[in-house]
C-alpha positions in Angstrom: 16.0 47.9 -9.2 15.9 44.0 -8.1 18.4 43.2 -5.1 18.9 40.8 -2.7 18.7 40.5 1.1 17.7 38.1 3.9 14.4 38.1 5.0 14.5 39.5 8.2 12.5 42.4 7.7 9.9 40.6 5.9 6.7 40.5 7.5 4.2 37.4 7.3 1.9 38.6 5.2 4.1 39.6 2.9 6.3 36.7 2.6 2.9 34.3 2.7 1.5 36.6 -0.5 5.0 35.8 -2.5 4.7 32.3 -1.5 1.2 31.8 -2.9 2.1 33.8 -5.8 5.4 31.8 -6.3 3.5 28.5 -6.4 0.4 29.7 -8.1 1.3 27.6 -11.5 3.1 24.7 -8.9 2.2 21.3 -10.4 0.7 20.5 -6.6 -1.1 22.8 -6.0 -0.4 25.9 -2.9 -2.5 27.6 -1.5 -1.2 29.0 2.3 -2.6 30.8 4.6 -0.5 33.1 6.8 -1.4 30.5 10.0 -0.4 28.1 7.8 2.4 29.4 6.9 3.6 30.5 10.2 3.2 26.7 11.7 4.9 25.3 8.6 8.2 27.8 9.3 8.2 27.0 13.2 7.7 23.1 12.5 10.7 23.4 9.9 13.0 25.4 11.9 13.0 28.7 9.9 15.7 31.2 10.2 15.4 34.1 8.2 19.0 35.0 8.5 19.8 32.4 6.2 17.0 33.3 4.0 16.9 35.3 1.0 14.8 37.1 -0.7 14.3 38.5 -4.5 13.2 42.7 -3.7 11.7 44.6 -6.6 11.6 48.4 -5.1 11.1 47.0 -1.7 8.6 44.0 -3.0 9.1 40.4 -2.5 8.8 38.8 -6.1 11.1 35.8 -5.4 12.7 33.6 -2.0 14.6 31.0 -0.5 13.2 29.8 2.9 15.8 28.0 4.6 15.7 26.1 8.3 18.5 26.1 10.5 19.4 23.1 13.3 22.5 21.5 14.3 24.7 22.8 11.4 22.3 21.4 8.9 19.7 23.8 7.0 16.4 22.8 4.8 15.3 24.4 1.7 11.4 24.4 2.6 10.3 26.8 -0.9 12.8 28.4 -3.1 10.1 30.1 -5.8 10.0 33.3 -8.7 6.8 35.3 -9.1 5.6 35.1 -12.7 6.8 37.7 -14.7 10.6 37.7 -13.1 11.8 34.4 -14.3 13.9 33.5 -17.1 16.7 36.0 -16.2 18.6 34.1 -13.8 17.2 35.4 -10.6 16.8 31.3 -9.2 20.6 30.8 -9.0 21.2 34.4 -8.1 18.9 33.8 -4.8 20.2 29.9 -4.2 23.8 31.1 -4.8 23.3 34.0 -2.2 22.1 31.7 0.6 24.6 29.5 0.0 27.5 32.5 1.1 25.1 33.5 4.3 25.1 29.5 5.1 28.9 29.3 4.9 29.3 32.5 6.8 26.9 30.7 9.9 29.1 27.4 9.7 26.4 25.6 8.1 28.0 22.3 7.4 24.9 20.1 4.9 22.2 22.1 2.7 19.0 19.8 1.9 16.0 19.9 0.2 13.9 17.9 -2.0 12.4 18.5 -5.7 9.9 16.8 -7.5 11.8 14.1 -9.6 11.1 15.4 -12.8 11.4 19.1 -12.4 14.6 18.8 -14.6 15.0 22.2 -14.8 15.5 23.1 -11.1 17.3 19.6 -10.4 19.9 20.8 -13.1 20.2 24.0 -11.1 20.4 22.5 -7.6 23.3 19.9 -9.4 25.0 23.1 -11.0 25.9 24.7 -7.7 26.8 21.3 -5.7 23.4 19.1 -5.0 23.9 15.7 -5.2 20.8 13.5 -5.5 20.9 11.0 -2.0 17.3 8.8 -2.2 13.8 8.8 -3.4 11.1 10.0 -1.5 7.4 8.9 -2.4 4.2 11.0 -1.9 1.3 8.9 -0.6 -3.1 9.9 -0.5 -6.0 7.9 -0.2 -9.9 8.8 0.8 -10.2 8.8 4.2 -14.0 8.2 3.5 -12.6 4.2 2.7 -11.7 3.1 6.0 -14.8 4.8 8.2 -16.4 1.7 8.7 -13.3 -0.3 9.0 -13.1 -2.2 12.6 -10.4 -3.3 14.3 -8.7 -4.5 17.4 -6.7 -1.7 18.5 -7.2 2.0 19.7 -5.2 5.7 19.5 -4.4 7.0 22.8 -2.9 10.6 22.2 -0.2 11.2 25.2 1.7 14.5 25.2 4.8 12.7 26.9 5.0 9.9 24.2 8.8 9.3 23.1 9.3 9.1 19.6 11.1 5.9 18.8 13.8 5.3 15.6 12.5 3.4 13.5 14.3 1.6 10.1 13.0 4.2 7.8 15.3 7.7 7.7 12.5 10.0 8.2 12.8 13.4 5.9 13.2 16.9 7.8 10.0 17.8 7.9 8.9 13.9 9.7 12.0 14.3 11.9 11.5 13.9 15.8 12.5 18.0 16.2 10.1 18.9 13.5 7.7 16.9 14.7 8.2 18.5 18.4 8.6 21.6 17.4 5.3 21.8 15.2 3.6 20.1 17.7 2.5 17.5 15.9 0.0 14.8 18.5 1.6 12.0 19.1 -0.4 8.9 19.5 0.2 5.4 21.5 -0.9 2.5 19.3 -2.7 0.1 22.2 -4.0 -2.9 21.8 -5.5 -4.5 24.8 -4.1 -1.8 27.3 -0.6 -2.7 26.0 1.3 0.1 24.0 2.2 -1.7 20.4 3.4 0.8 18.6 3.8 5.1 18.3 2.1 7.1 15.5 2.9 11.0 14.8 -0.2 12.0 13.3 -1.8 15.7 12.5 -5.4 14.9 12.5 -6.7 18.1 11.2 -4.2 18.6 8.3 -4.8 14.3 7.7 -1.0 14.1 7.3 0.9 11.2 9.1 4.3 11.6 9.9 6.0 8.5 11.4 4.5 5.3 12.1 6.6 2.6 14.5 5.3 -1.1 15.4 7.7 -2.2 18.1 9.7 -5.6 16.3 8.2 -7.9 17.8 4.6 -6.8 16.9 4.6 -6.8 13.8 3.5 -8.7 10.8 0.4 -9.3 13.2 -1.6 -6.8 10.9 -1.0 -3.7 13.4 0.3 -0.8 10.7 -2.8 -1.5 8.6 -5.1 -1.2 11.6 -3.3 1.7 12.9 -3.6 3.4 9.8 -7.3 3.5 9.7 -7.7 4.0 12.8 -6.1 7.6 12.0 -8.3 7.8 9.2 -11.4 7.5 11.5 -10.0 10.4 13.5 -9.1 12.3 10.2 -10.8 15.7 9.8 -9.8 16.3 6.1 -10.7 14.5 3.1 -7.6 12.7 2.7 -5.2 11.2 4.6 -1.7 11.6 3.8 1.7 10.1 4.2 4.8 12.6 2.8 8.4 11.8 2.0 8.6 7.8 2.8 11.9 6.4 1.2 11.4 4.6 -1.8 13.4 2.1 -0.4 11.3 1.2 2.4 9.4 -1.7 0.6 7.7 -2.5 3.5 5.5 0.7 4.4 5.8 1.3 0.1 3.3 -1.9 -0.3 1.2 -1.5 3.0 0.3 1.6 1.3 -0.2 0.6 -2.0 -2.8 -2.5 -1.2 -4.4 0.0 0.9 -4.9 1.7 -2.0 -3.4 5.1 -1.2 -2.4 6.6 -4.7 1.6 7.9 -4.8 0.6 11.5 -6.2 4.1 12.7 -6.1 7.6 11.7 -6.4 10.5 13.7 -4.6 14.6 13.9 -4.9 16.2 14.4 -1.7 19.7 16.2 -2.6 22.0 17.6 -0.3 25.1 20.0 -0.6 27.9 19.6 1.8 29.3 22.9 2.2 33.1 23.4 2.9 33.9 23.7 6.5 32.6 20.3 7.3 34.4 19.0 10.5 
């Protein structure tokens, strides 16, 4: 019999082999391991109380993860196991968090999609998504900028604020989940004087915000910055998730830096009722 329930009695391993199985035929490919999966839930404020989960005689064969901060929760996976889907079980599990989320005065629901995953953007409109902005998905070899010199050094300072910069970060680049997953913080120095601020995960390559102070800038700094994380990069590429599309001025840094955009995103939110 296939029911419903949060996910508070799931245990890592379980949920991580349901995840990997959910995403096994994702269009980027998943692969998690349980560490992985564990940092990625603690960085993205998971609250199993307002996940749910898809139980076949006690097995997880489908999910919603859901975060939880400030009245606002994020939809980090919402997957099916082969084999279970076709029979409505998506909406059944989406609809079901969305009660638990009223319940815990949960004001704003987001999450983002790939833009043309029709299917699941035309379930996520069906029960009261709205689309709010694009997000682009950025990679480029790391290997590229090796030999690359420039002015300016990465000092990595645990006490380094995190500045607000013109570009809406997404949840997962937000100060908190940046905090909270512990993700280095770097000053951007040039000359012993701090330019800039750069929240960048060396070992995963990923770069989550990157802040020249105003009157820095057009002086070259983001570029050098940039490779100057890719020198410190331990993965094969080095990646920049969820920038608006909007942002033209980061968009073509990237692009004559020759990152390739390997994904593009939909950020929707639901506003629940209850909103103050």
């Amino acid at each position: 019999m296939v029911v419903t329930d949060t996910l508070e009695r799931v245990s890592l391993p379980e949920l991580t082999r349901a995840y990997n199985l959910g995403f096994s035929d994702y269009r980027l490919a998943v692969a998690i391991t349980e560490e992985k999966l564990q940092s990625t839930n603690i960085r993205y404020g998971y609250n199993p109380e307002c996940s749910v989960g898809l139980f076949d005689d006690n097995t997880l064969v489908g999910f919603v993860i859901n975060g939880l901060r400030d009245g606002y929760a994020y939809d980090s996976g919402t997957a099916i196991i082969p084999g279970y889907r076709g029979r409505g079980y998506a909406r059944l599990l989406l609809e079901k968090a969305l009660s638990l989320m009223n319940s815990q005065g949960v004001h704003t629901w987001v999450l983002e999609v790939l833009s043309d995953n029709t299917k699941a953007i035309n379930l996520y409109k069906s029960i009261g998504f709205t689309q709010q902005r694009g997000l682009n998905c950025y990679q480029v070899e790391a290997s590229l900028f090796k030999e690359k010199e420039t002015e300016l050094k990465l000092t990595k300072d645990a006490t380094i604020p995190i500045p607000q910069g013109d570009c809406l970060p997404s949840w997962q680049n937000t100060e908190q989940s940046i905090i909270a997953g512990g993700v280095p913080v770097w000053n951007i120095m040039v000359k012993q004087k701090k330019i800039g601020t750069l929240c960048y995960e060396n070992s995963s390559g990923s770069i989550a915000q990157l802040y020249i102070q105003e009157e820095e800038r057009h002086k070259g700094y983001a570029r050098e910055a940039i490779i100057e994380a890719a020198k410190l990069c331990k993965t094969d590429q080095l990646r920049f998730i969820n920038i608006d599309e909007q942002y033209a001025a980061l968009n073509t840094l990237l692009h004559t830096m020759g990152f390739q955009c390997f994904a593009k995103q939909l950020e929707m939110t639901n506003t629940l009722r209850g909103k103050a």
